[in-house]
C-alpha positions as CSV (number, residue, x, y, z in Angstrom):
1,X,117.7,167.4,102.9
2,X,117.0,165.8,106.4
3,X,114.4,167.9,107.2
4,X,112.3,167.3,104.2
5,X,113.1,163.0,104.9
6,X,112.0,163.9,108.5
7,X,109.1,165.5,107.3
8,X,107.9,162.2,105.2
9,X,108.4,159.9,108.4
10,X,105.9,161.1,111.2
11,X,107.5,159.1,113.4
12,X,111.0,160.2,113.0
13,X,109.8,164.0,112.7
14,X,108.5,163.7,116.1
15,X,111.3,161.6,118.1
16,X,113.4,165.1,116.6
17,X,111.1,167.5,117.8
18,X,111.5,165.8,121.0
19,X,115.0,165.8,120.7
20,X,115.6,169.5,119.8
21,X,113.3,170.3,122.8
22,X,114.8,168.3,125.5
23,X,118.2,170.1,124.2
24,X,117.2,173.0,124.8
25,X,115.8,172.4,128.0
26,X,118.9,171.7,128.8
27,X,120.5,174.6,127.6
28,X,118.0,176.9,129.4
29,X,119.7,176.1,132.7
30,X,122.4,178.3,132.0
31,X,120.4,181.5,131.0
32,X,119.3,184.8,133.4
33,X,116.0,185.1,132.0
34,X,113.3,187.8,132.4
35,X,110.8,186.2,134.4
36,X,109.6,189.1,137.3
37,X,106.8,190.8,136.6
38,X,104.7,193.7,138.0
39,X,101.2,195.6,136.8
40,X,103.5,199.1,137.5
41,X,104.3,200.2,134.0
42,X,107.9,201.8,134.1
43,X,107.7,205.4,133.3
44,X,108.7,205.8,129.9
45,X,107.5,204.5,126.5
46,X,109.7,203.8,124.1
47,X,107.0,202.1,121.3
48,X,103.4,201.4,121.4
49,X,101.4,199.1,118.5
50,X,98.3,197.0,118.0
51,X,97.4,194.5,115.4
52,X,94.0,193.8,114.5
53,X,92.6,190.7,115.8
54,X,90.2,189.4,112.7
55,X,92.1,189.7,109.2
56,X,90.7,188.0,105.9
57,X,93.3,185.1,105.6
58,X,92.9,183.6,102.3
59,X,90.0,181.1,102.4
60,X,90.8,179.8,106.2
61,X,88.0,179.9,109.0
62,X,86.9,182.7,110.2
63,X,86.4,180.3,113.8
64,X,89.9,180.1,113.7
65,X,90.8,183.4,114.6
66,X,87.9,183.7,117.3
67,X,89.9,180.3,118.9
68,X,93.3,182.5,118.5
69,X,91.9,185.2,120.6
70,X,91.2,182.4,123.1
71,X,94.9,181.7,122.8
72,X,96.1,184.5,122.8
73,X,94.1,185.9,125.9
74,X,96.0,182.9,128.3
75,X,99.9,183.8,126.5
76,X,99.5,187.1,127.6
77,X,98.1,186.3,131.1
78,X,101.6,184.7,131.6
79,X,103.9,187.3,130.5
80,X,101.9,190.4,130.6
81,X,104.1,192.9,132.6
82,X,107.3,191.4,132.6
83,X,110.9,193.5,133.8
84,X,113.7,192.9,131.2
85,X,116.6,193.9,133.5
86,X,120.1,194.8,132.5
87,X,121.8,191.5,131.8
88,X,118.3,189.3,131.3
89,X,117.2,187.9,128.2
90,X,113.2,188.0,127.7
91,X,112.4,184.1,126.4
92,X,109.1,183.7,124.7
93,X,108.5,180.4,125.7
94,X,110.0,180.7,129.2
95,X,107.0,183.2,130.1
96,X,104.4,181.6,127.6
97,X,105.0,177.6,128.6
98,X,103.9,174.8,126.5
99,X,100.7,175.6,124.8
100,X,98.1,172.1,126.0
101,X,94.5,171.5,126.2
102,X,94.9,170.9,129.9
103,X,96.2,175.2,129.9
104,X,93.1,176.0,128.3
105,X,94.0,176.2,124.9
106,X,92.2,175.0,121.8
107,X,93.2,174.6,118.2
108,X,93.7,177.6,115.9
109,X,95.5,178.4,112.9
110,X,99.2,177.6,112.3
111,X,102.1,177.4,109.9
112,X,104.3,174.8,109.6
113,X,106.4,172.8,107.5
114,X,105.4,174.4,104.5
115,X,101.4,174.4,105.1
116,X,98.8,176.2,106.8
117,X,97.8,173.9,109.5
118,X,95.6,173.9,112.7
119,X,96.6,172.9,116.2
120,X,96.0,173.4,119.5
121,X,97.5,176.6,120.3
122,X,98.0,178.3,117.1
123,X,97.9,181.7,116.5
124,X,100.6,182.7,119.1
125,X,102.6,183.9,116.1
126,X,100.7,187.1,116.2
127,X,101.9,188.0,119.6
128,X,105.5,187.2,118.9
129,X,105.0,189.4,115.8
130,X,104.1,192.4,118.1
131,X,107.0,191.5,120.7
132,X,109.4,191.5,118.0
133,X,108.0,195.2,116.4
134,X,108.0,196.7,119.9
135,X,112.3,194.9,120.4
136,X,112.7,196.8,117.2
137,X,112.3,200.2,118.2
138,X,114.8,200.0,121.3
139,X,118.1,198.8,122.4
140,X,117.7,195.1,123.1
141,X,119.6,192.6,121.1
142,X,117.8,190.2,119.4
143,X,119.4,187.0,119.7
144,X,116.9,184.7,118.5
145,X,114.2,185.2,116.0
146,X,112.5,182.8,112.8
147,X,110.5,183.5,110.5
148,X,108.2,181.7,108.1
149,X,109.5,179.9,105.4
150,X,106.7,181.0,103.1
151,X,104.0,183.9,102.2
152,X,100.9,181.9,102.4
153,X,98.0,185.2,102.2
154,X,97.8,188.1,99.6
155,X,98.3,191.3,102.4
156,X,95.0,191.9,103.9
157,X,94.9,195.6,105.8
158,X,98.8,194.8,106.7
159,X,101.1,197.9,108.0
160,X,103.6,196.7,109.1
161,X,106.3,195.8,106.3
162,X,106.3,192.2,105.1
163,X,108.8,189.8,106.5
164,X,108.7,192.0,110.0
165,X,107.3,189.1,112.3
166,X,108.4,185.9,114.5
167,X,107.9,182.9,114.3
168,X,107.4,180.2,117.4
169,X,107.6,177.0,118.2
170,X,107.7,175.1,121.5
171,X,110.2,175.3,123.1
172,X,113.7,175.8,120.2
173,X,112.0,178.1,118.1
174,X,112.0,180.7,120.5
175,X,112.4,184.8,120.1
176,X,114.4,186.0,122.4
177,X,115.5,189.2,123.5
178,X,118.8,190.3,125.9
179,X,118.9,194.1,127.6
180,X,122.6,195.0,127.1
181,X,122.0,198.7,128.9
182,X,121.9,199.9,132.3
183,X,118.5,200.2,132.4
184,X,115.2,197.8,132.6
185,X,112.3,197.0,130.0
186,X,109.1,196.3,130.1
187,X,106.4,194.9,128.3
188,X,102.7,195.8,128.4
189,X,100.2,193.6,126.5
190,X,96.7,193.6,126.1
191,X,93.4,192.4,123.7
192,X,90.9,195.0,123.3
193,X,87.9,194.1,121.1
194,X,89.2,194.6,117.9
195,X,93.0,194.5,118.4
196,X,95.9,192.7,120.4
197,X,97.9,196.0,121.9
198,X,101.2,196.7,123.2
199,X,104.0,199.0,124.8
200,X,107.5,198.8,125.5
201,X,108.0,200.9,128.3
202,X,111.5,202.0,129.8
203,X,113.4,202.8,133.4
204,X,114.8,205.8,132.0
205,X,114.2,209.2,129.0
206,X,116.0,207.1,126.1
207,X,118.2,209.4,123.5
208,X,117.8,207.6,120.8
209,X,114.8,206.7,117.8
210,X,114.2,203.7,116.1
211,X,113.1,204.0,112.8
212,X,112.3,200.9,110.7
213,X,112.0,201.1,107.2
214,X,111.4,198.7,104.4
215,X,113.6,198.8,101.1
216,X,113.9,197.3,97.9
217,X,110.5,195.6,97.9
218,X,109.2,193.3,94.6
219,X,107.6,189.9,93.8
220,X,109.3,187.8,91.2
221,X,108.9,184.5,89.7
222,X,111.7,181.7,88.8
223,X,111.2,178.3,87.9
224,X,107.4,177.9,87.9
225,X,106.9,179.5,91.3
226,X,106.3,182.8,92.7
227,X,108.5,184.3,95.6
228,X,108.5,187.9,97.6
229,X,111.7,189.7,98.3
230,X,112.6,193.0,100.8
231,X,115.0,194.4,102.7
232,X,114.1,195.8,106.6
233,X,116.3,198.7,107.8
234,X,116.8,200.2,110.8
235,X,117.7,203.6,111.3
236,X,118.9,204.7,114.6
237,X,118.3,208.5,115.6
238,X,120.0,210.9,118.5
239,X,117.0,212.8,119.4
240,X,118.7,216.0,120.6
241,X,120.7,216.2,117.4
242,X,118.1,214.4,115.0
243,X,121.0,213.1,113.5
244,X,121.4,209.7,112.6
245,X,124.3,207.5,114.2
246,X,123.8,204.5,112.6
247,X,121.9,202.5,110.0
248,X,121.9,199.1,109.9
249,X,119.7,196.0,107.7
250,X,118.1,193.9,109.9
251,X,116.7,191.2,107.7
252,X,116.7,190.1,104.0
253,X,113.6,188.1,103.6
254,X,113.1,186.1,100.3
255,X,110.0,183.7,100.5
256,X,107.7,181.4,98.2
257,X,104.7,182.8,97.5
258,X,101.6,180.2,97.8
259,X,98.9,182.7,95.8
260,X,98.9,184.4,92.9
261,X,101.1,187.4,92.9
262,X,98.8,190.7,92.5
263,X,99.3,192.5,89.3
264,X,100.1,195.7,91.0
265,X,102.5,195.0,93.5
266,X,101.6,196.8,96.9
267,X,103.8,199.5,97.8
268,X,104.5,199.6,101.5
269,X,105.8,203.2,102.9
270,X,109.0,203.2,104.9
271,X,107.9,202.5,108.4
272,X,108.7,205.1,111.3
273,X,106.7,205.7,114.4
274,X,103.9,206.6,112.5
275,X,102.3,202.8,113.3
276,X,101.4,203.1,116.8
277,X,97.9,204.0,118.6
């Protein structure tokens, strides 16, 4: 109820946003974060993916996502290469800063408050979507992740299940990753052409798989609107054995819907390692 009056007053929405961040300023003193990094991959990979960079997003501008390249280009230059060591806990916005005009970057497409928006900055989302896929197939705890409150494109070339990204905010909606092993992490990240590309690389031969699969998948409607439900599982595998040791649901998303739900529902595989590059 308070956000949606907060929402209504401009003013009083942003004297909170400026609360919540200066909060958690504050609370970032007391946190080992991931901040070293080094163009020396570590040897092993433990997950590689890429995203395409141009998708057909409803009836949005296609400039937008040539500025969100721009965007991305400068996030990536700040935490490209960065050592997750035991005990750490990789920050999105700790690496990535505040996104400003000053920084270089310009406005681009975002989500927020219930509405596809611009602003300077926007399309970082797709990067914390490929950070979190990569977290997904290894050991580290995710101790801090959003997602979108709303389904605001039909799927467009998606292959990755639905409801598997991050969202970000500056600075308290962070994602946020800690390395509980004895061993450090690292991730790689890159634009090519066509796609924003990425590896989670590791100190040591890891013995387990991570296998992420998406479950119970429909669209539904209920009281004049139009919502999109699934289940994301993760399987974890020994990979001497091939035995699974433990599965576990990561996330029940249930979201509005803001287009018309397709009249066959797309049917999205279970997702293994078969999405990499």
């Amino acid at each position: 109820m308070l956000k949606k009056i907060l929402v209504k007053l401009p003013y009083a929405y942003t004297m909170r946003i400026h609360q919540l961040r200066l909060m958690r300023s504050l609370q970032n003193q007391f946190k080992a974060f991931a901040v070293r990094r080094t163009e020396e991959p570590l040897p092993f990979t433990m997950k590689r993916h890429q995203s395409l960079l141009r998708r057909k997003l409803g009836s949005s501008d296609p400039r937008l996502q040539e500025n969100k390249i721009v965007n991305l280009n400068i996030a990536i230059n700040r935490m490209n290469g960065v050592l997750v060591q035991p005990g750490e806990t990789f920050s999105y916005w700790k690496l990535v800063g505040k996104p400003s005009k000053r920084k270089g970057y310009i406005e681009g497409l975002q989500l927020s408050r219930g509405e596809v928006r611009t602003g300077v900055g926007g399309g970082l989302c797709q990067l914390a979507n490929l950070l979190y896929w990569l977290a997904l197939h290894s050991p580290l705890e995710v101790v801090e992740r959003h997602h979108h409150s709303f389904d605001p494109f039909p799927d467009d070339q998606r292959v990755l299940p639905f409801g598997s990204g991050a969202s970000v905010f500056y600075n308290y909606v962070d994602l946020r990753f800690y390395n509980p092993s004895t061993t450090p992490f690292q991730f790689n990240i890159w634009l090519t052409e066509e796609h924003l590309k990425g590896t989670l690389q590791c100190g040591q031969e890891w013995p387990l798989a991570y296998h992420i699969e998406e479950r119970n998948h429909q669209f539904h409607a209920k009281e004049g609107k139009n919502f999109r439900e699934n289940e994301i599982w993760r399987r974890v595998v020994d990979k001497r054995t091939g035995l699974t040791v433990k599965e576990e649901l990561l996330v029940h998303n249930y979201s509005e819907v803001k287009y018309d739900i397709p009249v066959e529902k797309p049917h999205i595989i279970g997702m293994n390692n078969r999405f990499g590059f």
